[in-house]
ROMARGU-448881 format. One record per residue: x, y, z negated of N, C-alpha, C in turn; residue number from 1. Coordinates in steps of 0.001 Angstrom, whole numbers, plus 500000, padded with zeros to 6 digits. Last residue first. Layout:
% residues N
<n_c1:X	n_c2:Y	n_c3:Z	ca_c1:X	ca_c2:Y	ca_c3:Z	c_c1:X	c_c2:Y	c_c3:Z	n:NUM>
...
This chain:
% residues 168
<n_c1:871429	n_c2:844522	n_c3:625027	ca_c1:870792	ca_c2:845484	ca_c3:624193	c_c1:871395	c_c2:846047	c_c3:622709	n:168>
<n_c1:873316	n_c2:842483	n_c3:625805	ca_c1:873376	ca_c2:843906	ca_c3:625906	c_c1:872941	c_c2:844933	c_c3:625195	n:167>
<n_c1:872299	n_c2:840478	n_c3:624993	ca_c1:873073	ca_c2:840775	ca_c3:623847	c_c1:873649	c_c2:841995	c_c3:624342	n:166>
<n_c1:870356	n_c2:840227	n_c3:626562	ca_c1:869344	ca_c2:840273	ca_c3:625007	c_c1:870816	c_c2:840956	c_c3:624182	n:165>
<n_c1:870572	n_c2:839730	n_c3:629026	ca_c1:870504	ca_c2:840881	ca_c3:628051	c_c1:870549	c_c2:841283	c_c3:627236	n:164>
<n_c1:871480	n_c2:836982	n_c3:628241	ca_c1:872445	ca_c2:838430	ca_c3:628794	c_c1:872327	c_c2:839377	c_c3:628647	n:163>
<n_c1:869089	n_c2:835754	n_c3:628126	ca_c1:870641	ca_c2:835744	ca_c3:626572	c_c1:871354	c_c2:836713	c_c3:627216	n:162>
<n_c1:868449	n_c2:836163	n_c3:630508	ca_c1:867832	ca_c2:836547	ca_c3:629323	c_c1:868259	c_c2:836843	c_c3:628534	n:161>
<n_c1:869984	n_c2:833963	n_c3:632119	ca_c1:869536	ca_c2:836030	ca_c3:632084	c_c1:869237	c_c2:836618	c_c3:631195	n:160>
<n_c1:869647	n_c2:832009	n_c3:630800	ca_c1:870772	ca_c2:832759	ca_c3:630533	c_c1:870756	c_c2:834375	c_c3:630773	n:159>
<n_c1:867323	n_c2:831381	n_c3:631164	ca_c1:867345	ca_c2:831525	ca_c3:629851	c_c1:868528	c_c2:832242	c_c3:629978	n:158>
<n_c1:867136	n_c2:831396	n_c3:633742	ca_c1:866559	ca_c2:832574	ca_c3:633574	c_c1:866708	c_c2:832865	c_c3:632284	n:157>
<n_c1:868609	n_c2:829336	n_c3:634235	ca_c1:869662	ca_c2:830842	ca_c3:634951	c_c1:868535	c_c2:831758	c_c3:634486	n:156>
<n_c1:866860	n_c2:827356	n_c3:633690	ca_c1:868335	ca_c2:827552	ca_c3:632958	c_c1:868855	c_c2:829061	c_c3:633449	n:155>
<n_c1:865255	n_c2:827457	n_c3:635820	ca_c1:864461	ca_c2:827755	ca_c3:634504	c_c1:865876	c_c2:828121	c_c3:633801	n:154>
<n_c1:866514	n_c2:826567	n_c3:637923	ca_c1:866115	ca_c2:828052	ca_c3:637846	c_c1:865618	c_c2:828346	c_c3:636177	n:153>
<n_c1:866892	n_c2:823989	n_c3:636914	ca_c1:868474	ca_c2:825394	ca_c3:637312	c_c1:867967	c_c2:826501	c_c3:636902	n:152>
<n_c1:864557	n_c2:823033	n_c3:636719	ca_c1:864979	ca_c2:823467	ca_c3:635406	c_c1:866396	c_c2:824082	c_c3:635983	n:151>
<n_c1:864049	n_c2:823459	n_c3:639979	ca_c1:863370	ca_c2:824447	ca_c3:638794	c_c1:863884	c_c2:824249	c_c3:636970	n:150>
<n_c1:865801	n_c2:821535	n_c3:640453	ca_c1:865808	ca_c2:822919	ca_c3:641409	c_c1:864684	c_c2:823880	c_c3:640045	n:149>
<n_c1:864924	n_c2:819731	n_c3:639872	ca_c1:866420	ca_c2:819621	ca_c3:639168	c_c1:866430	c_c2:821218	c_c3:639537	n:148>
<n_c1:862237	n_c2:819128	n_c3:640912	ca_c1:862241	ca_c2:819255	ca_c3:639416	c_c1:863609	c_c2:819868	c_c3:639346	n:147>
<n_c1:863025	n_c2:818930	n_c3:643706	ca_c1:862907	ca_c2:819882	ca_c3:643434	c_c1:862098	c_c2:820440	c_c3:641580	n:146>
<n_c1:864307	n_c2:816507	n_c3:643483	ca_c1:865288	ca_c2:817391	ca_c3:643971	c_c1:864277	c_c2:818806	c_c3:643573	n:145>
<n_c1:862288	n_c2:814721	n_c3:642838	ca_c1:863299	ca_c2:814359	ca_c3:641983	c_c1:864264	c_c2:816130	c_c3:642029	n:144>
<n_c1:860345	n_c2:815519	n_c3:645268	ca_c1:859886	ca_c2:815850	ca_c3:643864	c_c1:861357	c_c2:816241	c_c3:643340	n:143>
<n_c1:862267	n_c2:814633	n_c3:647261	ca_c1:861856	ca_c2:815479	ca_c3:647063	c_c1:861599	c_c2:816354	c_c3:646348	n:142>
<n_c1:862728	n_c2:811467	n_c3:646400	ca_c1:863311	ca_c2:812461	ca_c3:646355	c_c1:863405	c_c2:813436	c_c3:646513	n:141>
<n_c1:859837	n_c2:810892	n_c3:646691	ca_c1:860525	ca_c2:810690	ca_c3:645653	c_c1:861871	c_c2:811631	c_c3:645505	n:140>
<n_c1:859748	n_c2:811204	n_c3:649479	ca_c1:858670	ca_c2:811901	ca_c3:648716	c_c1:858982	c_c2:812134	c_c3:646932	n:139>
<n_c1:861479	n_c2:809137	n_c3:650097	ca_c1:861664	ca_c2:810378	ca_c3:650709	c_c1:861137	c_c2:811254	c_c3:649846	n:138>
<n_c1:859704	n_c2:806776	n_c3:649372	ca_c1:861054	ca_c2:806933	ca_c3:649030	c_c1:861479	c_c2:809003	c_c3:649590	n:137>
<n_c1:857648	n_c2:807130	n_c3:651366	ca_c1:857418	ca_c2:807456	ca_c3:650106	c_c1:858808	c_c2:807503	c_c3:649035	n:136>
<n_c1:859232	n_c2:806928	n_c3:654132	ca_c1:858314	ca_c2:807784	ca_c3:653840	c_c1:858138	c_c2:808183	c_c3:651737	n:135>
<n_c1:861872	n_c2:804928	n_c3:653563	ca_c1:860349	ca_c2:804907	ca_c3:653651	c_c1:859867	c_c2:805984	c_c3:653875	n:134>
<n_c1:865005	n_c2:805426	n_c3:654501	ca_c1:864280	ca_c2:805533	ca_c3:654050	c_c1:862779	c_c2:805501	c_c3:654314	n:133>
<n_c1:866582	n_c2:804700	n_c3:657047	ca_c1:866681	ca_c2:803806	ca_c3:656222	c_c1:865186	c_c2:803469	c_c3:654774	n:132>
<n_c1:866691	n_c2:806991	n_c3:658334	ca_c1:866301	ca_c2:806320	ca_c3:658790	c_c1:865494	c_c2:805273	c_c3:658098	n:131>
<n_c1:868568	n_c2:808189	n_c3:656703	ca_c1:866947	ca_c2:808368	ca_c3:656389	c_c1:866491	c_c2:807724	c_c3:656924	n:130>
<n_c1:870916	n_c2:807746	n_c3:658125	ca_c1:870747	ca_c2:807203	ca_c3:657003	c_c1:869178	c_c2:807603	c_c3:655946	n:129>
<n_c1:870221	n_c2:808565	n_c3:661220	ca_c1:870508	ca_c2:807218	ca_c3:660644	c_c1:870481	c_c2:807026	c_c3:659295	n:128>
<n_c1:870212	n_c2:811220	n_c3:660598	ca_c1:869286	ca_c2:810721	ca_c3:660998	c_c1:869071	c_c2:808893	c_c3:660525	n:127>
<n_c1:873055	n_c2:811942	n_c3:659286	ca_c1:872161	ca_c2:811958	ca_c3:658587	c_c1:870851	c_c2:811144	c_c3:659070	n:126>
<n_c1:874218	n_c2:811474	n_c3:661685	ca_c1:874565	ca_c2:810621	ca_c3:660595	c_c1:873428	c_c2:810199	c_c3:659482	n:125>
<n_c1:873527	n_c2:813078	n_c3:663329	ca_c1:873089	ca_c2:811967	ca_c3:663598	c_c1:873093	c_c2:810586	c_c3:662569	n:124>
<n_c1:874803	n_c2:815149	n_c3:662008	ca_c1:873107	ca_c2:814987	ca_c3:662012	c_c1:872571	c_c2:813762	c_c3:662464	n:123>
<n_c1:877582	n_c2:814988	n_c3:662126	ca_c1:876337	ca_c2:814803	ca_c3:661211	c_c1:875009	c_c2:814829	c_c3:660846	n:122>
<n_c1:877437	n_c2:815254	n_c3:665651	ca_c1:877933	ca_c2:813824	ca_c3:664853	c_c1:876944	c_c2:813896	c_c3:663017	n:121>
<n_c1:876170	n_c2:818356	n_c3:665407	ca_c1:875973	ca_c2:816741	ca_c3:666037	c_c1:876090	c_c2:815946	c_c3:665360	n:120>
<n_c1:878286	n_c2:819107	n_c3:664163	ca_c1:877347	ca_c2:819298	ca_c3:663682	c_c1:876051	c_c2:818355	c_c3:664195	n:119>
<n_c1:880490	n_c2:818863	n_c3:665962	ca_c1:880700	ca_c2:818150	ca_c3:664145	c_c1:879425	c_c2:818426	c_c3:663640	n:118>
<n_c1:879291	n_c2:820432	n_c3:668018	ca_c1:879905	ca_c2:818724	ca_c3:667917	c_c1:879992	c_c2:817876	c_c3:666431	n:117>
<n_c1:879728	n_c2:822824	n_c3:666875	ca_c1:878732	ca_c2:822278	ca_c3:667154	c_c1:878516	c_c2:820515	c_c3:667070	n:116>
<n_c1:882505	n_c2:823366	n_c3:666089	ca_c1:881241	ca_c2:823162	ca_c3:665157	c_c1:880585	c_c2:822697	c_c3:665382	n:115>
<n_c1:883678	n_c2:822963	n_c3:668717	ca_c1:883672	ca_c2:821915	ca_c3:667709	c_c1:882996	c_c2:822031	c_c3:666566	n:114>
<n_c1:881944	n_c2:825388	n_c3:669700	ca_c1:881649	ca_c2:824148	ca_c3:670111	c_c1:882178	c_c2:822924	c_c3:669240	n:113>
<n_c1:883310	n_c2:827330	n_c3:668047	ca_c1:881769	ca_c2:827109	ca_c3:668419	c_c1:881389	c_c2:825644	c_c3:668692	n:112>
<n_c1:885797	n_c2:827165	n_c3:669347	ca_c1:886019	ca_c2:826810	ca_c3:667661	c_c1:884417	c_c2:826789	c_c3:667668	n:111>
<n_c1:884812	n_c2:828146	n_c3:671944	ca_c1:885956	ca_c2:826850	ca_c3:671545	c_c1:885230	c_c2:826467	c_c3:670406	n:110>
<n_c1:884655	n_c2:830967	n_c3:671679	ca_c1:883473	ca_c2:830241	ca_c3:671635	c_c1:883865	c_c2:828399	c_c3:671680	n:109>
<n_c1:886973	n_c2:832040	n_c3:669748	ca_c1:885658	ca_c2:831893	ca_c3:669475	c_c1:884599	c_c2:830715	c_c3:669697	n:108>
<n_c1:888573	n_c2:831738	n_c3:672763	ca_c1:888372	ca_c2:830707	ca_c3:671437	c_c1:887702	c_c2:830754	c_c3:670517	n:107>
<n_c1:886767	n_c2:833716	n_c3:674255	ca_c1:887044	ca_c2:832449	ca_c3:674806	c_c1:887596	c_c2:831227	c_c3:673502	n:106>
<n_c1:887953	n_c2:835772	n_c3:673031	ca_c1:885788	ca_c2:835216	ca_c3:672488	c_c1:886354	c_c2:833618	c_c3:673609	n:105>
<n_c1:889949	n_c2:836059	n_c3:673260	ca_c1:889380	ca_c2:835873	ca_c3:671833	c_c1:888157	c_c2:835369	c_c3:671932	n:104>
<n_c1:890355	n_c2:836720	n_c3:675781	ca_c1:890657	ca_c2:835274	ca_c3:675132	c_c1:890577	c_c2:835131	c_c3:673811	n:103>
<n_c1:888822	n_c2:839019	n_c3:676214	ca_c1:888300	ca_c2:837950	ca_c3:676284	c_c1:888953	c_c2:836580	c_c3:676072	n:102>
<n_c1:890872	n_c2:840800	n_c3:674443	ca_c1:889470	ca_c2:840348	ca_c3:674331	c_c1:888814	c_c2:839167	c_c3:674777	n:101>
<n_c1:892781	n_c2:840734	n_c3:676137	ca_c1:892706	ca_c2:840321	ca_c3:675274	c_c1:891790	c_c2:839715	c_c3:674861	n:100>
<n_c1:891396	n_c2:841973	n_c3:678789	ca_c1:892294	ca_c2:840539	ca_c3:678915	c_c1:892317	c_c2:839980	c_c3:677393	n:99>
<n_c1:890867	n_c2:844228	n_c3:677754	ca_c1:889514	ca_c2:843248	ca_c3:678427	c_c1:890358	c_c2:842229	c_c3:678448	n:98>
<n_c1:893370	n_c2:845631	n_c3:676969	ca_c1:892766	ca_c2:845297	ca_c3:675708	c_c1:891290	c_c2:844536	c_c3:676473	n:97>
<n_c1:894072	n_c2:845489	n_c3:679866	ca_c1:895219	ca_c2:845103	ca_c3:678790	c_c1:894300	c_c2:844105	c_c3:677726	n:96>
<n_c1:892611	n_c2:847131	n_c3:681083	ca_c1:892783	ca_c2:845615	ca_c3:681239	c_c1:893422	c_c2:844748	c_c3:679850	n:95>
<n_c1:892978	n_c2:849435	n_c3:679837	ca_c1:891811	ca_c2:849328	ca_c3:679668	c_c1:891506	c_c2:847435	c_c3:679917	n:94>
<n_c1:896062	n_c2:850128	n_c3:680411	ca_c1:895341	ca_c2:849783	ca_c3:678959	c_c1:894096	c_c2:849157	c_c3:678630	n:93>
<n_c1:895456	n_c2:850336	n_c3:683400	ca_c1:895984	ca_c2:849334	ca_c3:682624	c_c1:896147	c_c2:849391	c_c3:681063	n:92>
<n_c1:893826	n_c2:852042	n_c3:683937	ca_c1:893540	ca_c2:850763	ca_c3:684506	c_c1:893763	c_c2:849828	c_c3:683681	n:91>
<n_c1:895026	n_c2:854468	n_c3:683237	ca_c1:893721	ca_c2:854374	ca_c3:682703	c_c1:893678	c_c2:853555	c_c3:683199	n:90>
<n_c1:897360	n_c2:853904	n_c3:684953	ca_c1:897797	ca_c2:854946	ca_c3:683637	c_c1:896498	c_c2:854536	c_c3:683073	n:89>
<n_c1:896304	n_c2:853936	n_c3:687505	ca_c1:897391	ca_c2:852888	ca_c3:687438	c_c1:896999	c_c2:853350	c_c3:685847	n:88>
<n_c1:894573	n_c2:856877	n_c3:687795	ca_c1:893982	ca_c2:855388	ca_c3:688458	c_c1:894986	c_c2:854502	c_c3:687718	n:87>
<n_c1:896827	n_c2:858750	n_c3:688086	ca_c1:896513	ca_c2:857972	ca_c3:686714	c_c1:894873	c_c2:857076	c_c3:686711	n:86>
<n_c1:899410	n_c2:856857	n_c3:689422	ca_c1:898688	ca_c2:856956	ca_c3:690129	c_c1:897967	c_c2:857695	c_c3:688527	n:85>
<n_c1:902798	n_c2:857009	n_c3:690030	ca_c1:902533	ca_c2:856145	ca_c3:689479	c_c1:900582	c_c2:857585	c_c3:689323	n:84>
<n_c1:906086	n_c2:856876	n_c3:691667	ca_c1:905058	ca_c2:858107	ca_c3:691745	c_c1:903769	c_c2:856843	c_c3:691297	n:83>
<n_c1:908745	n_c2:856654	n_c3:690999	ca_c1:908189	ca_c2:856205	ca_c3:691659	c_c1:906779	c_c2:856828	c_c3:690809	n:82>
<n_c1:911459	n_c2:857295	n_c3:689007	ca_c1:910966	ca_c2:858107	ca_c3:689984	c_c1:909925	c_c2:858200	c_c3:691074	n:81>
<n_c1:911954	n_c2:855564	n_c3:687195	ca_c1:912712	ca_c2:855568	ca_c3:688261	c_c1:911816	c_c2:856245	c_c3:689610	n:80>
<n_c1:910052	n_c2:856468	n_c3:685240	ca_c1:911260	ca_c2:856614	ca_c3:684654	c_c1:912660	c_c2:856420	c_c3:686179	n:79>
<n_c1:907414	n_c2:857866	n_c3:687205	ca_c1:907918	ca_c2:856833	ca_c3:685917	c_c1:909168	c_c2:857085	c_c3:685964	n:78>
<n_c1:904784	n_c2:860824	n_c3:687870	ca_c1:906389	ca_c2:859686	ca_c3:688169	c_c1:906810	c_c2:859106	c_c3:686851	n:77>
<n_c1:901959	n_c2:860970	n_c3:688787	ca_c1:902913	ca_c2:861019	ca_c3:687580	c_c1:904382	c_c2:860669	c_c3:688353	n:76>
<n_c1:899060	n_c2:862377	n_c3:689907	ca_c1:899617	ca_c2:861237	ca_c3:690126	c_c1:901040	c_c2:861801	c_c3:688534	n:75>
<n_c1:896453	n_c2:862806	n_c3:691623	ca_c1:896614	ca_c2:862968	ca_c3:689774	c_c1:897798	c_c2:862215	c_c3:689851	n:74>
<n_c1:895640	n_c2:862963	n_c3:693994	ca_c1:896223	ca_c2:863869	ca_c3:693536	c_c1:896748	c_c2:863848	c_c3:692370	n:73>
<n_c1:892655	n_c2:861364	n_c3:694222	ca_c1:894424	ca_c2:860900	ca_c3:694075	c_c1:895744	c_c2:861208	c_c3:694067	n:72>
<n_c1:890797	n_c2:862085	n_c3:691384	ca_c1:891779	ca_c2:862466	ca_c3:692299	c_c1:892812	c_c2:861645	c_c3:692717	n:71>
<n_c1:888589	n_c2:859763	n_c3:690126	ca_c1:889843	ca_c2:859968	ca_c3:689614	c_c1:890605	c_c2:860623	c_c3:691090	n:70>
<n_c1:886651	n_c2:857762	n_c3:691564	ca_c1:885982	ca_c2:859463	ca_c3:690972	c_c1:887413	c_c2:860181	c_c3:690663	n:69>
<n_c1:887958	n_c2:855543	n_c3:690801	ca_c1:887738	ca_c2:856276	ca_c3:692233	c_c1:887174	c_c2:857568	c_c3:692034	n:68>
<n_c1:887660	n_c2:853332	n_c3:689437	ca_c1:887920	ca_c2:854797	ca_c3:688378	c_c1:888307	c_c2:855770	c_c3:690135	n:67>
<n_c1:887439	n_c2:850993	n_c3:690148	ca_c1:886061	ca_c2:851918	ca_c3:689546	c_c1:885970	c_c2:853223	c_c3:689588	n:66>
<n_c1:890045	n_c2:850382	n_c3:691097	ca_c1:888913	ca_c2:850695	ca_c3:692134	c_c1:887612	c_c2:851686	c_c3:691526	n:65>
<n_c1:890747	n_c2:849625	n_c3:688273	ca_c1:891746	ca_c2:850770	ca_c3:689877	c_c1:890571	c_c2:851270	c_c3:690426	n:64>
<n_c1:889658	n_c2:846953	n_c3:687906	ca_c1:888984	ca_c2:848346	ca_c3:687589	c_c1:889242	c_c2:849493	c_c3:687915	n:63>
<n_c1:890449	n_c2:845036	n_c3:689325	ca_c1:889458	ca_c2:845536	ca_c3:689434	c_c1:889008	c_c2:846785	c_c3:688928	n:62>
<n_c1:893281	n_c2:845295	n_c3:688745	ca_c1:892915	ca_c2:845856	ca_c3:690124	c_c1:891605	c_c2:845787	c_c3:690277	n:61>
<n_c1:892781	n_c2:844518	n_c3:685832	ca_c1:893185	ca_c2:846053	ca_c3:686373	c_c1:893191	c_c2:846123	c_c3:687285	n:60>
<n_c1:891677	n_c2:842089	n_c3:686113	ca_c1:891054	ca_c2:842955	ca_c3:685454	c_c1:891450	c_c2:844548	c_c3:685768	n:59>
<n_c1:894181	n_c2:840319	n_c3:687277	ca_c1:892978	ca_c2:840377	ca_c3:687727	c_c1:892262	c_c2:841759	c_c3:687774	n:58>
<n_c1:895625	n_c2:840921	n_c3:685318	ca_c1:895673	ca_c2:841617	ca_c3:686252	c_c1:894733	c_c2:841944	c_c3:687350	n:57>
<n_c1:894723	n_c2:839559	n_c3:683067	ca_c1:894726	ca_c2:841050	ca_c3:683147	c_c1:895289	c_c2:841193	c_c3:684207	n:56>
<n_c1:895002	n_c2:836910	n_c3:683794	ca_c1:893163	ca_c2:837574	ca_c3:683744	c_c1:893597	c_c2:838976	c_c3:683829	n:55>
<n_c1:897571	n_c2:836517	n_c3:684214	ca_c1:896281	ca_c2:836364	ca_c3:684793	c_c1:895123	c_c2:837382	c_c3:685162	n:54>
<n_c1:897558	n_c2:836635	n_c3:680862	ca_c1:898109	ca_c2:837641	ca_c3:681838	c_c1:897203	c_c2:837904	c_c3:682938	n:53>
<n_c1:896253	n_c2:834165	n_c3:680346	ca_c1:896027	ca_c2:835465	ca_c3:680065	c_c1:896577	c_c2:836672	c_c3:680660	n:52>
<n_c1:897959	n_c2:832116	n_c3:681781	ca_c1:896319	ca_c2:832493	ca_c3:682055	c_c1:895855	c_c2:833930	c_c3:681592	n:51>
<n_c1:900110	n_c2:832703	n_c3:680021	ca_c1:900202	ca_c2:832986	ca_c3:681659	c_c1:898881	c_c2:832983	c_c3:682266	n:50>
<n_c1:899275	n_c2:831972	n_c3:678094	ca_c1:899535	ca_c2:833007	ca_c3:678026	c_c1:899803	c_c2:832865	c_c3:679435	n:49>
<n_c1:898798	n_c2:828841	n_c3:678840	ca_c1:897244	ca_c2:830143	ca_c3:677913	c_c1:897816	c_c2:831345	c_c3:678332	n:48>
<n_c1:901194	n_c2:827769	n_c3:679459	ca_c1:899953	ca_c2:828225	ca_c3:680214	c_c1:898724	c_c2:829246	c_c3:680029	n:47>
<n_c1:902371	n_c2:828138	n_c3:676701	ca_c1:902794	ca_c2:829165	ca_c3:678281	c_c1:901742	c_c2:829090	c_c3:679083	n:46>
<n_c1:900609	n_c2:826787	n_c3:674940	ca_c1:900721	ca_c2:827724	ca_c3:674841	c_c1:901203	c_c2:828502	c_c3:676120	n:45>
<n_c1:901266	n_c2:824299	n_c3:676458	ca_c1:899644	ca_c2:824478	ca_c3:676464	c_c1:899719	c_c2:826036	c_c3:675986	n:44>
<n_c1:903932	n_c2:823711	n_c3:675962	ca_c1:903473	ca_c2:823834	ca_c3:677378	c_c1:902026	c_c2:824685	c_c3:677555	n:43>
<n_c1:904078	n_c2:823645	n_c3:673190	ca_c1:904498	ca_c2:824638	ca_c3:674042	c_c1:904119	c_c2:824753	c_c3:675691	n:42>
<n_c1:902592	n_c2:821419	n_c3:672704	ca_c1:901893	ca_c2:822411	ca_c3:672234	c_c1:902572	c_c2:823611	c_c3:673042	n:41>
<n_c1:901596	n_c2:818847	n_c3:675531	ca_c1:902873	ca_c2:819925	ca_c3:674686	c_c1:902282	c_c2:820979	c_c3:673798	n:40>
<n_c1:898767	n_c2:817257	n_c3:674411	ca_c1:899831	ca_c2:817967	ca_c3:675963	c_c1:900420	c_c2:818292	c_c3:674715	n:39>
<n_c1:896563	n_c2:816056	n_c3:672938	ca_c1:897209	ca_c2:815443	ca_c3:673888	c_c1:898616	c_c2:816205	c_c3:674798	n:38>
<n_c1:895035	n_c2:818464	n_c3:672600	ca_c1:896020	ca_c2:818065	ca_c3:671390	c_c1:896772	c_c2:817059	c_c3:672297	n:37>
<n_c1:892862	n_c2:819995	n_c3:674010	ca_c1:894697	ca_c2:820050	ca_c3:674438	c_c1:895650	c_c2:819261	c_c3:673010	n:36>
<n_c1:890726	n_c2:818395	n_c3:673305	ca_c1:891207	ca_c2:818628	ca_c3:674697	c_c1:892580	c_c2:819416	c_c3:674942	n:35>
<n_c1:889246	n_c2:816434	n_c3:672082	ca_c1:889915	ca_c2:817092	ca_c3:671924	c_c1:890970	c_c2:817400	c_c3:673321	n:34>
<n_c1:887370	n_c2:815535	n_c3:673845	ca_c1:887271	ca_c2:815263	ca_c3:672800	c_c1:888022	c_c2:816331	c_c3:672023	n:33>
<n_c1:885329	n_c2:815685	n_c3:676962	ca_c1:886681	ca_c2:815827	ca_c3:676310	c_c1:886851	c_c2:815965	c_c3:674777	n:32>
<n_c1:883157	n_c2:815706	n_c3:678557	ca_c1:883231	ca_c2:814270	ca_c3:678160	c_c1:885383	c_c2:814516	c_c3:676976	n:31>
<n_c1:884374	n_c2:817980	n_c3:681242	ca_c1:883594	ca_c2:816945	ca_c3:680039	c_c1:883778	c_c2:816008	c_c3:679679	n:30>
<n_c1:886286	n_c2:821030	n_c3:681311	ca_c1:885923	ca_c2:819341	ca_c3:681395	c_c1:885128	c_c2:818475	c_c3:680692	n:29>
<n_c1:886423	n_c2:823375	n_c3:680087	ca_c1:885034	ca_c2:822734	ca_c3:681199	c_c1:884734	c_c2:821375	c_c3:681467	n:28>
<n_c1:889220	n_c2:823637	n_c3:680428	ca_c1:888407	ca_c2:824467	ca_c3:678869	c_c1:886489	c_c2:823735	c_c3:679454	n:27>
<n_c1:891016	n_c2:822639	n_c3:681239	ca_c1:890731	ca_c2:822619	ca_c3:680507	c_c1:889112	c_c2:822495	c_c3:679896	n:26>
<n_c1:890221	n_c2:824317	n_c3:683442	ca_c1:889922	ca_c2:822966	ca_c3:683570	c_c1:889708	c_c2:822248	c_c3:682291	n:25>
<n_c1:890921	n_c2:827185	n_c3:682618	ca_c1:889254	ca_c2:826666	ca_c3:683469	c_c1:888803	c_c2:824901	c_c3:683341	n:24>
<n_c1:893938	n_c2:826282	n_c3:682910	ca_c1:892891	ca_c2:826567	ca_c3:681549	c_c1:891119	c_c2:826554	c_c3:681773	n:23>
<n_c1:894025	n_c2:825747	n_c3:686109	ca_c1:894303	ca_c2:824824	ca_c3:684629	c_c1:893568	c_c2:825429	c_c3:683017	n:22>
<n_c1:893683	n_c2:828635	n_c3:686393	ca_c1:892745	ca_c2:827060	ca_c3:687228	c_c1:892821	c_c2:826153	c_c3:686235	n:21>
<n_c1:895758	n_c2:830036	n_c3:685265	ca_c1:894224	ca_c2:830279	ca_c3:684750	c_c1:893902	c_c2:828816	c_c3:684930	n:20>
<n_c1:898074	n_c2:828604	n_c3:686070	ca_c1:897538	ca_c2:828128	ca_c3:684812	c_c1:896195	c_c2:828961	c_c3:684413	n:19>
<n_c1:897844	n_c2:829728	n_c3:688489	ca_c1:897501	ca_c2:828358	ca_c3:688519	c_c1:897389	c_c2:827451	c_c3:687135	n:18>
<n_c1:898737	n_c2:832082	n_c3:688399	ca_c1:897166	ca_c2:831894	ca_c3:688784	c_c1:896794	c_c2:830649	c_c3:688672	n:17>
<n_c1:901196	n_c2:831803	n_c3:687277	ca_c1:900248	ca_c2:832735	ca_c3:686728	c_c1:899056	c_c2:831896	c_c3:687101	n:16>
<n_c1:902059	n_c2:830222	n_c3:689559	ca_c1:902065	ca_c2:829871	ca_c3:688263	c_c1:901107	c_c2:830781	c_c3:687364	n:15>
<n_c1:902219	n_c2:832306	n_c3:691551	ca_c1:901209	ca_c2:830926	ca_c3:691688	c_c1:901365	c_c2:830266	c_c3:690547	n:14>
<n_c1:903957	n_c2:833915	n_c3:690539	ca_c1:902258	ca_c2:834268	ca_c3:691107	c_c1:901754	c_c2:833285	c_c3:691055	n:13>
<n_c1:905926	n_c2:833146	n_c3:690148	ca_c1:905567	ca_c2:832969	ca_c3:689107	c_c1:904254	c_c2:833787	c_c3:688761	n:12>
<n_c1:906588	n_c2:832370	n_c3:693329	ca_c1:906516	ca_c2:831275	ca_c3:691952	c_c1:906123	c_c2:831608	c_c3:691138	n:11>
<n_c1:907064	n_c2:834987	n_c3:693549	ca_c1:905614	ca_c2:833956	ca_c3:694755	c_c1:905868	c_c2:833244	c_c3:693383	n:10>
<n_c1:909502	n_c2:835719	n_c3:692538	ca_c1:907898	ca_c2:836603	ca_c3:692341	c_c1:907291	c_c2:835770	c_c3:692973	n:9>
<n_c1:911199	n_c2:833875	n_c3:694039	ca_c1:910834	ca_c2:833637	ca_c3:692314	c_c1:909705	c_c2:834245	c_c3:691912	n:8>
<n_c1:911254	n_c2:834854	n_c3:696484	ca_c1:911116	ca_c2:833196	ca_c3:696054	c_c1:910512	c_c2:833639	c_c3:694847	n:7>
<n_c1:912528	n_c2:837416	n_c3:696350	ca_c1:910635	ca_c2:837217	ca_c3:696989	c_c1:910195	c_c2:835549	c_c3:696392	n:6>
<n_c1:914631	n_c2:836945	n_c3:695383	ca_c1:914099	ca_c2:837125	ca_c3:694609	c_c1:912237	c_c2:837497	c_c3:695160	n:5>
<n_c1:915746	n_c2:835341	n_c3:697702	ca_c1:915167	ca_c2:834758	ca_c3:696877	c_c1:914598	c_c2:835276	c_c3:695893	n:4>
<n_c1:915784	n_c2:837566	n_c3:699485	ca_c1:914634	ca_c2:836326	ca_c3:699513	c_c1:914251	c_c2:835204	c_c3:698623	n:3>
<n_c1:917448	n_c2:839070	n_c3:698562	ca_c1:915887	ca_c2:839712	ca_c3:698729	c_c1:914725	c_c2:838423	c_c3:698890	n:2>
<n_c1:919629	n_c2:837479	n_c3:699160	ca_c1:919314	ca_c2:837797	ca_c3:697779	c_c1:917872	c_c2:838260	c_c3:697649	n:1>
């Protein structure tokens, strides 16, 4: 019974750690268009969240170590009597909310990049369709755009105006 439940903790260590690797892959590959609309949405979700975990544990045995200034005298007991460190007590909130965090700026910076990309693609759009234009065609619309730009402004100043005028 001890062995298999050593079985199932190894399995869902190397699953943990192996959907970070997989979200890394994800998230780096090039030349990717859309890059998890293709998979399970549930699959792509357990992995994220098992990447995320992941990361927080990662994150709290790194930071165990920081908080070394911390007696190891300071200790607690938990609910089954096992003597719990407050190194363990200040590690793990502090991972908790760095694990979060960083899978926020990790889709942040995601939702960044398909801006970017869409911002690409229309610029190139745009490039190509000036392309088209002369120089003096251009110059034309310029003027055209910035006459329409001063009777707005000239219009929003008559209205300012009538605004006050009936304040007064």
């Amino acid at each position: 019974m001890e062995a298999l439940a050593l079985l199932i903790l190894a399995t869902l260590f190397c699953l943990m750690f192996g959907s970070l690797i997989i979200c890394v892959y994800w998230y780096y590959r090039p030349n990717s268009k859309d890059r998890l609309s293709s998979k399970s949405e549930k699959l792509v979700f357990a992995i994220i969240i098992m990447a995320i975990l992941s990361i927080g544990i990662i994150i709290i045995n790194g930071i165990e170590p920081l908080l070394g200034f911390i007696p190891e005298n300071w200790v607690g007991h938990d609910e089954d009597g096992e003597i719990v460190t407050a190194r363990e007590c200040i590690a793990l909130p502090i991972g908790t909310v760095a694990a979060i965090f960083l899978a926020y700026v990790f889709a942040q910076v995601e939702k960044l990049r398909d801006e970017n990309r869409d911002m690409k693609t229309t610029l190139k759009i745009t490039k190509e369709v000036f392309s088209f234009f002369r120089e003096s065609q251009l110059k034309e619309i310029v003027n055209e755009y910035n006459q329409r730009l001063e009777a707005i402004s000239h219009l929003n100043y008559i209205n300012q105006t009538s605004t006050d005028l009936a304040n007064v």
